[in-house]
C-alpha positions as CSV (number, residue, x, y, z in Angstrom):
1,X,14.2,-10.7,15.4
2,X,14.5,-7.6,13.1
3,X,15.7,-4.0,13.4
4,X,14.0,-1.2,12.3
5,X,15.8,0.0,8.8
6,X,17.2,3.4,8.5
7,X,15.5,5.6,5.5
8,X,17.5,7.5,3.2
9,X,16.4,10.9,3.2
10,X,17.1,13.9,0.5
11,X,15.9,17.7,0.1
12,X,15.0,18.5,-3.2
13,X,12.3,20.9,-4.3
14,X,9.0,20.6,-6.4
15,X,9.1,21.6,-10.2
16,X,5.7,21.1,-11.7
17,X,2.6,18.8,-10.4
18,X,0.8,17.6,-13.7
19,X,-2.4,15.2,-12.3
20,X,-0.6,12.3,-10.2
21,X,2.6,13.2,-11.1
22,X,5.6,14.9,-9.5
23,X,8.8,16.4,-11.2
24,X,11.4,17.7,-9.0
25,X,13.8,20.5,-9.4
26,X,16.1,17.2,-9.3
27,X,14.1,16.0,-12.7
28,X,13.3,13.1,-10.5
29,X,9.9,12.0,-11.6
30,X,7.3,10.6,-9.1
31,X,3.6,8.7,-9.8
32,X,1.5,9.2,-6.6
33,X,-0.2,6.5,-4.8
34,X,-2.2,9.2,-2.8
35,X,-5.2,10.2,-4.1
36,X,-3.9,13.1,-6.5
37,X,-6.5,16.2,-4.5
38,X,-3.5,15.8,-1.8
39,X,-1.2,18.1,-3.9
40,X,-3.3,20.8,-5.4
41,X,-2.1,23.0,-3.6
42,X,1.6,22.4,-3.6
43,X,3.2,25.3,-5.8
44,X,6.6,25.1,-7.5
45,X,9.7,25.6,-5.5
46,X,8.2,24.1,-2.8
47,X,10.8,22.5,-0.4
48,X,10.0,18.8,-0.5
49,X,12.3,16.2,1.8
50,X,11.8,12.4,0.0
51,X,12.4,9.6,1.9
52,X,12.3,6.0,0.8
53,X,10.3,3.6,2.2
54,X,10.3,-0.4,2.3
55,X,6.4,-2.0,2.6
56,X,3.2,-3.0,0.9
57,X,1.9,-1.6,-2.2
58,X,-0.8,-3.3,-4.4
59,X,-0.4,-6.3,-2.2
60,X,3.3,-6.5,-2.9
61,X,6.5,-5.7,-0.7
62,X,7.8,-2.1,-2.4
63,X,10.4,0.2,-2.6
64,X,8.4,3.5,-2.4
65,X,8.8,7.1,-0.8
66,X,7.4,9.3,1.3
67,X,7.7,13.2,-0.1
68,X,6.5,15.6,2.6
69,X,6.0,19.0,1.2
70,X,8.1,21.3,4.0
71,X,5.9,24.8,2.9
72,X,2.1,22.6,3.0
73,X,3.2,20.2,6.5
74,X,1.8,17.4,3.8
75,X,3.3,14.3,3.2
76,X,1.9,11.5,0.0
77,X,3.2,8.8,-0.9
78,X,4.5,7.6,-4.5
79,X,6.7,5.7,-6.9
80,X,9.9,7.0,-8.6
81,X,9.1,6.6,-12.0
82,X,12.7,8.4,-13.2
């Protein structure tokens, strides 16, 4: 028997989008698994909430997050790269 795990949640806001990439006012850094068209529109300063997510990437059981876009009701998924 299991129980659902609890995800860490943070507000941070968008800095710069440069192809599948995603800096954060935070300098976080993240590499999208999404396809990159998802976040064309997603300008700076954007108020982004990233959440972190346990489950399967590349056939493999990940650490990754979810970062919804608050401004664009989007959400993509990626890995924190810093």
């Amino acid at each position: 028997m299991s129980t659902p795990a609890e995800t860490a949640c943070i507000d941070d806001a968008l800095a710069r989008v440069d192809t599948d990439t995603l800096t954060m006012a935070s300098k976080s850094v993240y590499r999208l698994l999404d396809d990159r068209r998802a976040v064309v529109f997603w300008l700076p300063l954007s108020r982004v909430t990233i959440c972190d997510q346990v489950g399967n990437v590349d056939d493999e059981m990940e650490i990754y997050y979810e970062i919804r876009n608050q401004d664009q009701n989007q959400m993509v998924r990626a890995m924190r790269e810093r």
